[in-house]
N, C-alpha and C positions, 0 to 999 in steps of 0.2 A: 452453388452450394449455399451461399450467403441465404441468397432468394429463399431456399427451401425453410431454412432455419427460421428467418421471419416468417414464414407461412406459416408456418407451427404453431406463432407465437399470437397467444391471446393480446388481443392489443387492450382490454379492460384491465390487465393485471400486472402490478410492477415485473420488470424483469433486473435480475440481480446475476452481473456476470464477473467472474472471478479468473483468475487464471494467473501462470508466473508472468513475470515482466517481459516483454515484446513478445508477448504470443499472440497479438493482434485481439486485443481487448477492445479496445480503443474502435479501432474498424470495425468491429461486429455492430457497436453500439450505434455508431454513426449511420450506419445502417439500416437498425432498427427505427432509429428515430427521424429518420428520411422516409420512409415506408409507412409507417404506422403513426410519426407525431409521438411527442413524448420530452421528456426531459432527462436527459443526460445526466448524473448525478456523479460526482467524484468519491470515490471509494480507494483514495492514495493516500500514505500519509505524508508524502515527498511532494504530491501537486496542489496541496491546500497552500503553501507559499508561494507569493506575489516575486520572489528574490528569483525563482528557479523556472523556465518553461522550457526551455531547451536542452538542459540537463537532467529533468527527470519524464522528459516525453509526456509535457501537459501537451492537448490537442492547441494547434496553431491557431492564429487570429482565424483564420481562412475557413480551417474546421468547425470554430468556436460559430462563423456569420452561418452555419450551412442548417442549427440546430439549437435549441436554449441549452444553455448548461450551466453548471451549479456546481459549489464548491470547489472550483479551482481557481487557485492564487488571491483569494479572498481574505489572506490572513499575512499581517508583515513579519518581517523575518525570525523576528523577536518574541512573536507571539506564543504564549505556552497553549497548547492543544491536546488531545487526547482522544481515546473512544469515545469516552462518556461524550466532552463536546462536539465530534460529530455526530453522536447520535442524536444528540439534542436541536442540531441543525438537520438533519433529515429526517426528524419525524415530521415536524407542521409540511415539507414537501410530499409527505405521502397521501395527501392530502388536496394536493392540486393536480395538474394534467401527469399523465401515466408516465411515472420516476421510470429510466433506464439507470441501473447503480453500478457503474465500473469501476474497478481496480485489482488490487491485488494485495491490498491488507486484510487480512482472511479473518482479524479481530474484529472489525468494522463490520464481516458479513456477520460473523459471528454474535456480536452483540444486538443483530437485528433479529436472527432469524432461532437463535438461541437461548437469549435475554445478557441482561446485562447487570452485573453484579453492582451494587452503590456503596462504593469503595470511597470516602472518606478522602479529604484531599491530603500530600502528602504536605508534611509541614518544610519549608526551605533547608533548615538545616540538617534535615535524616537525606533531604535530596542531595545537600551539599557533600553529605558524607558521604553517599554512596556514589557521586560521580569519582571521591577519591581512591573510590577499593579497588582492588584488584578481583576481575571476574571470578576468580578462583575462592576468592575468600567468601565473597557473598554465595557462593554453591556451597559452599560449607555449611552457611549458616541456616539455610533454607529447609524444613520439616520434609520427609521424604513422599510426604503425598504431594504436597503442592510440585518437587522438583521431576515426579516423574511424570510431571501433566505439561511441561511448558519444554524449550527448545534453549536446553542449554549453552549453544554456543552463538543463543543470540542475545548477545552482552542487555537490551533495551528489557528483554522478557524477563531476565533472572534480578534486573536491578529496580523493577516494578514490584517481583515479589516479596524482594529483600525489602523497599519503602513500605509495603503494606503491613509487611508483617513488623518492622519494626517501629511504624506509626501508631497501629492499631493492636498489636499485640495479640491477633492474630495469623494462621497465616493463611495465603492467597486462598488456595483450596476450600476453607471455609468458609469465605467470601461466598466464593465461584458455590457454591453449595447453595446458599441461598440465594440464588440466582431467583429473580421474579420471571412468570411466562416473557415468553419473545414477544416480539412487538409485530414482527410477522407472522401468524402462523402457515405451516406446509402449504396449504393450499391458498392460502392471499400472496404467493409469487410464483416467478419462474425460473427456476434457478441453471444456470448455463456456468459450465466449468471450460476451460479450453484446456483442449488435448495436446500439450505439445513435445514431440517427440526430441529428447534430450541433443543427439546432433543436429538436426534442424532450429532446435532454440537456439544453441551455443555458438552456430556460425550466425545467424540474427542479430545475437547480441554483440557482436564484435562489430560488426558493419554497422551498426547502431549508434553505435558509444564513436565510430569514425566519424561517422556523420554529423556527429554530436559536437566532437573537437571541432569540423570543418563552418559550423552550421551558428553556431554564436556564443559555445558553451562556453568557450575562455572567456569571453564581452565576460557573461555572467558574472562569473567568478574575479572580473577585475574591479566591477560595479562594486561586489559585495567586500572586496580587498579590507575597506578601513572598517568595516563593521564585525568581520567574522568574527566568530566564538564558537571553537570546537566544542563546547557542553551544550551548545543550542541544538535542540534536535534539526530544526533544517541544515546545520551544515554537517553534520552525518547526512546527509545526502548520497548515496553509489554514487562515485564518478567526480564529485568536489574535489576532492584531495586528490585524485589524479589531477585536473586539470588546474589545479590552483599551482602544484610542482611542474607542468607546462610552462604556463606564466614565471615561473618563477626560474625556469631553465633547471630544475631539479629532474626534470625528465622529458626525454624527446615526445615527440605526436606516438611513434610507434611502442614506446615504453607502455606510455598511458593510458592506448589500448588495451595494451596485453593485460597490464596490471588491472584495470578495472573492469573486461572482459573475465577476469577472475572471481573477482568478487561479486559481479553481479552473478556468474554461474551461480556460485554457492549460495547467492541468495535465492535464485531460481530454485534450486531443488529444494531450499526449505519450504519453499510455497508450496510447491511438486507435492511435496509429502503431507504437507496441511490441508491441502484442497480432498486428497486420497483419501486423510485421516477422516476427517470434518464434512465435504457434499459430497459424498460416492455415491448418493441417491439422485442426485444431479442429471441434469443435463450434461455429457460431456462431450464436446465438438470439435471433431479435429483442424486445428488451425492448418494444418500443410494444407488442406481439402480447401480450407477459406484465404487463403495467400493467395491460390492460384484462380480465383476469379476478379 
């Protein structure tokens, strides 16, 4: 099934593959750029840090020697990041040998393939305040265009548009309006969504996150021990705060499972429903079909 899929695929033109977390993203891509030549491009916002490869399923040394690849773990832990700066780091590579762009921050395809609004930076102390609020109170505040365009109970999306609108004084929605053309258009990619069937992801993801405990993810998290900072977006990372309460004997191997077997579900289906929402013109390919070759 693999083989077919690269068959298909024009090797002159980017390909842009999308999909929830351990739908075998990762593997398609590897694939592609074994077959055809190409560069691997990171489209995570969890694997652009140097602190995390084991805990957010960046591809291995092993993977990394088999194929070029870019943007992952090229940023320290501490580093502030964003769309806008990956977008700015993957346009000059679209530009060199044929980008493969994997991941699963659907903002990232998004601002390729849709454009990308030039949202003003936000100033530290509207950040500071909004890392204090309560989710509840910044949906209050938020105009009800901008809140029924974004995914409320993902704490990162509603406190982007709480900073916009309280930096700039307008809000998200008018941004997102003047959006300038995309940077890809329709036909300069190819876009591949992966199809994955909710009980097949959600036993994935458990044997994933074990693997993960078993594989070096605690190392990680003892490494990162004197540095953490829960307001840093790398350590919102799925799966830190499980294993960091391992280490810390807050919770067994089998707890930490469960518990972040959990929330990566529910971050899975917010993708689920993103990818649905946003490439349903897409390419969509069944991962069960691509596991078993």
């Amino acid at each position: 099934m693999i083989r077919d899929v690269v068959a298909r695929l024009d090797p002159a033109r980017p390909v842009l593959i999308a999909g929830p977390t351990a739908s075998g993203k990762s593997a398609l891509a590897l694939a592609i750029a074994e077959a055809q030549g190409g560069v691997i491009v990171n489209a995570d916002a969890s694997q652009v840090y140097d602190c995390w490869r084991v805990i957010t399923a960046r591809p291995s040394t092993e993977e990394e020697a088999r194929a070029p690849h870019a943007l992952y773990g090229h940023l320290p832990y501490d580093a502030p990041y964003s769309v806008g700066h990956w977008t700015r780091e993957v346009v000059p590579l679209l530009d060199g040998p044929r980008p493969i762009i994997v991941g699963g921050t659907g903002l990232y395809f998004s601002a390729l393939v849709e454009g990308l609004a030039e949202i003003p930076a936000t100033p530290d102390h509207i950040r500071d305040a909004a890392d204090a609020m309560a989710l509840a109170d910044m949906i209050t505040a938020l105009d009800p265009e901008t809140a029924a365009r974004i995914d409320l109970a993902n704490r990162a999306r509603v406190q982007r548009a709480w900073e916009v609108l309280q930096a700039t004084g307008r809000p998200l929605a008018h941004w997102q309006d003047a959006t300038p053309p995309p940077i890809l258009a329709a036909d300069q990619f190819q876009g591949i969504v992966m199809d994955s069937p909710r009980d097949w992801l959600n036993a994935r993801i458990a044997r994933r996150f074990d693997a993960m405990l078993r594989g070096g993810a605690l190392d990680e998290v003892r490494a990162m021990e004197d540095r953490f900072d829960h307001a840093l977006p790398s350590c919102k990372a799925i799966g830190v705060a499980e294993a960091r309460d391992v280490v810390a004997g807050r919770m067994t191997h089998d707890q930490a499972v469960d518990a972040a077997t959990i929330a990566t579900r529910q971050y899975a289906k917010r993708q689920r429903t993103w990818f649905r929402a946003r490439f349903a013109d897409w390419h969509w390919v069944p991962s069960v079909t691509l596991a078993e070759n």
